[in-house]
C-alpha positions in Angstrom: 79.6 107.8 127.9 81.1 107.2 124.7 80.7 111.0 123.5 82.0 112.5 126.9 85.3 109.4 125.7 85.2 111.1 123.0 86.3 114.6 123.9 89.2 113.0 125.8 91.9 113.4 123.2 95.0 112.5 124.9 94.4 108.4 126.7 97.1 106.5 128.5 96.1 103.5 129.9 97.2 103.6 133.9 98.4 100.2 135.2 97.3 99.1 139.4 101.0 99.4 141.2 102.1 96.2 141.3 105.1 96.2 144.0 104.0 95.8 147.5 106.7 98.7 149.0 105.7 101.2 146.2 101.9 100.3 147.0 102.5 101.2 150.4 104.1 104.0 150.1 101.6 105.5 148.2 98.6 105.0 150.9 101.3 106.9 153.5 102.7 109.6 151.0 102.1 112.8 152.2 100.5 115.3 149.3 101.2 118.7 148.7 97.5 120.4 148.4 99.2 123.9 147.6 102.0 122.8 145.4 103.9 125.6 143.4 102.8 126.4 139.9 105.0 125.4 137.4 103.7 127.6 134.5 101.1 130.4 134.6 97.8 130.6 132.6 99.1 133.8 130.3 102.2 131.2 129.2 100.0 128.6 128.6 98.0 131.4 126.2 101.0 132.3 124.7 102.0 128.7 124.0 98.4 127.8 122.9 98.9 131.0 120.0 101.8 129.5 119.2 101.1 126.1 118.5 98.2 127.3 116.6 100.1 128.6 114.2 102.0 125.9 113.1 101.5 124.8 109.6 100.1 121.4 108.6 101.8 120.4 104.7 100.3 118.3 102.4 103.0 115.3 103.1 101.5 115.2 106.7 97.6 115.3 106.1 98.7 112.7 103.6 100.5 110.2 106.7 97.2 111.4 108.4 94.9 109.7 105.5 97.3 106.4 105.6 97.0 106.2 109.5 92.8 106.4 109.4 93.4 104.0 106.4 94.9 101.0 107.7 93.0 101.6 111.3 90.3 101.2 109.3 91.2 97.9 108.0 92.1 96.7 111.1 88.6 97.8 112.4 89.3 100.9 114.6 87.1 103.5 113.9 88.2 107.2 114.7 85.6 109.4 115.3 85.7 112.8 113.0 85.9 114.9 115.9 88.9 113.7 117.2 90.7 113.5 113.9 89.6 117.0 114.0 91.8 117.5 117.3 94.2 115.1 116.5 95.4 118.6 114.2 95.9 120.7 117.5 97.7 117.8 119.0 100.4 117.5 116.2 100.5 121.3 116.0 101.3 121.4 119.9 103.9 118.4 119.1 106.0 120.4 116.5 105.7 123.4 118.3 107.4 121.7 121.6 110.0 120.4 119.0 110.6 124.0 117.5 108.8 123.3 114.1 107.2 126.1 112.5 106.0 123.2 110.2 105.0 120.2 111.0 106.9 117.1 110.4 106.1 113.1 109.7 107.9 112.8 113.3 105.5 115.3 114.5 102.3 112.4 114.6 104.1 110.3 117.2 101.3 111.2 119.7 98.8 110.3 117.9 99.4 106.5 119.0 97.7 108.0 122.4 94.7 109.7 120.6 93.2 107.4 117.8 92.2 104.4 120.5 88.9 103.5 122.0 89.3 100.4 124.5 93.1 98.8 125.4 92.2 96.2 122.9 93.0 98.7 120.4 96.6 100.3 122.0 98.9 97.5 120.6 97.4 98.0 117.0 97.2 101.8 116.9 100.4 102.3 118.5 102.2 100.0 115.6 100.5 101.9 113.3 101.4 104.9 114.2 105.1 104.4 115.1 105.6 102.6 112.1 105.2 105.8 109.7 105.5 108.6 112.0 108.9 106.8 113.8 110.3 104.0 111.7 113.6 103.3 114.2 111.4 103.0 117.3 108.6 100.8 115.7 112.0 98.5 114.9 113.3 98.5 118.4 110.0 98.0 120.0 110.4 94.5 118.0 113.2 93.4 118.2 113.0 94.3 122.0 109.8 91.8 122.2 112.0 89.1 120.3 114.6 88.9 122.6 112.2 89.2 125.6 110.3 85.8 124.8 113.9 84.4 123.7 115.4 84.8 126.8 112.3 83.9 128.7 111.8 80.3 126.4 115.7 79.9 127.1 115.1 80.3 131.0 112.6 77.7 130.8 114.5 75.7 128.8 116.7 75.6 131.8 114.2 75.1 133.8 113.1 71.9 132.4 116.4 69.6 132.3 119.8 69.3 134.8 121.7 68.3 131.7 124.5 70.5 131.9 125.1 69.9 128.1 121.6 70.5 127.3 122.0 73.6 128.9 125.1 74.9 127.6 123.5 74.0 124.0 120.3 76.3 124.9 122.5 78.9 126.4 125.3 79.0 123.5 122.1 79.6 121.2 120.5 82.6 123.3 124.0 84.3 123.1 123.6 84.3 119.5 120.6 85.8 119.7 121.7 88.3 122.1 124.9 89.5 119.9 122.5 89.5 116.8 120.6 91.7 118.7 123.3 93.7 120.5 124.5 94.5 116.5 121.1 95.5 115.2 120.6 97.7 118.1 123.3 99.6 117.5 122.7 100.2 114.0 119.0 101.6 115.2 121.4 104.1 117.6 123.6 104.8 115.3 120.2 105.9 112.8 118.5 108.1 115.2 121.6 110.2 115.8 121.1 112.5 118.8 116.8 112.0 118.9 115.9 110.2 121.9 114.3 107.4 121.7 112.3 105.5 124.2 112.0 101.9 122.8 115.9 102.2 121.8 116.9 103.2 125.5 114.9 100.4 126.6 116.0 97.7 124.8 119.6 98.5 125.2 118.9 98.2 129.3 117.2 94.2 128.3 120.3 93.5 126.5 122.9 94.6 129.6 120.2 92.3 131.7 120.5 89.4 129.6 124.6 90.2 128.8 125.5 90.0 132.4 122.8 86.5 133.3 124.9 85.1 130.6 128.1 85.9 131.5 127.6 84.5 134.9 125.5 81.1 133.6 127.9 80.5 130.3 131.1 82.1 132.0 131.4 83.9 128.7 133.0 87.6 128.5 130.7 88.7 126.9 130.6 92.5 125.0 128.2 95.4 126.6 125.4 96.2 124.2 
């Protein structure tokens, strides 16, 4: 099966629904099997010409040659083929972002083309944000940092009824959280008006763990 894999350009790895009501909901949903078209086939031609004709420069087939580089030393191996479409994807990607050229930014989907197993998702991903998307590759860290912070501090609390103790472990999480509250927004204040994801994401951690604090440390405390 690994050639048929192959030709699959685009993966995303789809995760079981874990919350009972959603799970339920989905066995009873009732489908459309006639739903309305939301695009014909001669746009997608027209869109497909389009995209084609985006140009690839130098700078980006060089990002290209450091991507396969350091997969390589991490021991994924992309097939040729599918650098081959990888092209058509980044074409399609600056096209959908009104490029007539393609940009570093433009090879942001490649972290959902270049992997073979899940094992591999993490590593490519990283790679691939961290030179097509420095900001996000940034807040994708430092929104894992303060994730296993605040989780080790809630088992801190966990383990001990020492209200001192606890103060201690909860005075040292809200530095954390302001450190990361201030780098955040400099990563907003860098990206300007581009969305991004990771950015969105860890702002919504840091109001979590802003208003669990305020109510366990009584502490009125800044939004992120």
């Amino acid at each position: 099966l690994n050639a048929l894999c192959d030709r699959l350009t685009l993966r995303y790895h789809s995760h079981p629904i874990s919350d009972t009501s959603n799970f339920m909901r989905m066995l009873t949903a009732e489908l459309d099997m006639d739903p309305e078209p939301l695009i014909d086939i001669t746009e997608i031609e027209a869109s497909y010409d389009l995209a084609r004709a985006v140009q690839i420069p130098d700078a980006v087939l060089e990002a290209i040659k450091v991507i396969k580089d350091e997969l390589e030393e991490a021991g994924i191996y992309v097939t040729d083929r599918r650098w081959r479409k990888a092209i058509s994807i980044i074409r399609a990607e600056a096209w959908m972002n009104g490029n007539e050229i393609a940009t570093i930014s433009d090879l942001k989907p490649l972290a959902h083309t270049l992997w073979n197993d899940v094992n591999e998702i993490e590593p490519v991903q990283s790679v691939v944000r961290n030179l097509s998307d420095p900001v996000e590759a940034e807040a994708l860290v430092l929104l894992k940092e303060i994730s296993d912070a605040y989780t080790t501090y809630k088992e801190q609390r966990e383990k001990t009824e020492d209200r001192t103790l606890r103060t201690k472990a909860g005075l040292r999480m809200y530095r954390k959280y302001e450190d990361a509250r201030k780098a955040n927004k400099s990563l907003a204040e860098r990206i300007d008006s581009r969305r991004s994801d990771a950015v969105t994401r860890l702002k919504k951690k840091l109001d979590s763990i802003n208003s669990e604090l305020s109510a366990t440390l009584h502490i009125d405390q800044p939004e992120a």
